[in-house]
C-alpha positions in Angstrom: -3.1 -3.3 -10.1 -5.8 -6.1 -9.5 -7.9 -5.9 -6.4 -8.8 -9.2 -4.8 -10.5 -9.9 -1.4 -8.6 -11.8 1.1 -10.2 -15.2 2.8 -7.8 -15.7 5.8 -8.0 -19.5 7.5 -7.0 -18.6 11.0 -8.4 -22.3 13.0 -8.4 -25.8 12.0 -11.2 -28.1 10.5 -14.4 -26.0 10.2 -13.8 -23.0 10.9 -14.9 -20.5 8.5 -12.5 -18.1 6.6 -11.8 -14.7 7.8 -12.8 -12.3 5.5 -10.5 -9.3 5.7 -11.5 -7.3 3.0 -10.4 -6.2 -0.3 -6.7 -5.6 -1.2 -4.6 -4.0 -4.0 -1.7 -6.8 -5.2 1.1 -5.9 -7.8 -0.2 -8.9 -9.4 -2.4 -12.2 -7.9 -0.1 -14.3 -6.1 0.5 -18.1 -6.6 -0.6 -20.9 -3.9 2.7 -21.4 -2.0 3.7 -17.4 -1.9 3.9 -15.5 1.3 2.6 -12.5 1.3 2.4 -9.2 4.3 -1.3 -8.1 4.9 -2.6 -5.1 7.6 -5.2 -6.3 9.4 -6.6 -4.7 12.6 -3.6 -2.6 13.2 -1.0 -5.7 13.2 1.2 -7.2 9.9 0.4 -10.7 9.5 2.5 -12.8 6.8 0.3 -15.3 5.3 0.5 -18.3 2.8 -1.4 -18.6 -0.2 -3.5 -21.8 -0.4 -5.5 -20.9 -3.2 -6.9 -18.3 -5.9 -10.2 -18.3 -7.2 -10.9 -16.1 -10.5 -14.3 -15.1 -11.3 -13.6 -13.9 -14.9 -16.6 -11.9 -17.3 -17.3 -11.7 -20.6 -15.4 -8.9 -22.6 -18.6 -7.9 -23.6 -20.2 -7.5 -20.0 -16.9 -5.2 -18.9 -18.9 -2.0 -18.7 -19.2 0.2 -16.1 -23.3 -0.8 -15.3 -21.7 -4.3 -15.7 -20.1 -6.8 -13.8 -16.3 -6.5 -13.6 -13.5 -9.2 -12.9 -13.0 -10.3 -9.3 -10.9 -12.7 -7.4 -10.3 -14.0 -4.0 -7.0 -14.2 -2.7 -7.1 -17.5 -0.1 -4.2 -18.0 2.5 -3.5 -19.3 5.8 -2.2 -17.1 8.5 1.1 -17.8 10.1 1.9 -15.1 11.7 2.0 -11.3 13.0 4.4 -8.8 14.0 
């Protein structure tokens, strides 16, 4: 399962991104797909704006070496 950290835009204009944290996904979501997040004991369904890969070198994939990340971008619509 990729891991990605989720950026959460919760205001308008400036305001920076929320970040809540590292999550397990089946597999990364698209921009435009909701997804269902915990977050400080609440559900919140989100929309994905955006996801940004930050790929390595095959050859740099070892365990003292930089792995894979991403970060999962959405915008919060709202929570149960």
């Amino acid at each position: 399962m990729p891991v990605a950290r989720l950026l959460v835009e919760r205001g308008m204009g400036r305001t920076p991104s929320q970040d809540w944290g590292e999550f397990d996904f089946l597999a990364l979501p698209s921009p435009g797909d909701r997804i269902a997040a915990s977050f400080d004991n609440a559900l919140h369904h989100l929309t994905v704006i955006s996801v940004h890969h930050k790929p390595v070198p095959i050859a740099d994939q070892r365990p003292d070496k930089l792995s894979p990340q991403a970060d999962v971008v959405a915008k919060w619509t709202s929570s149960e």
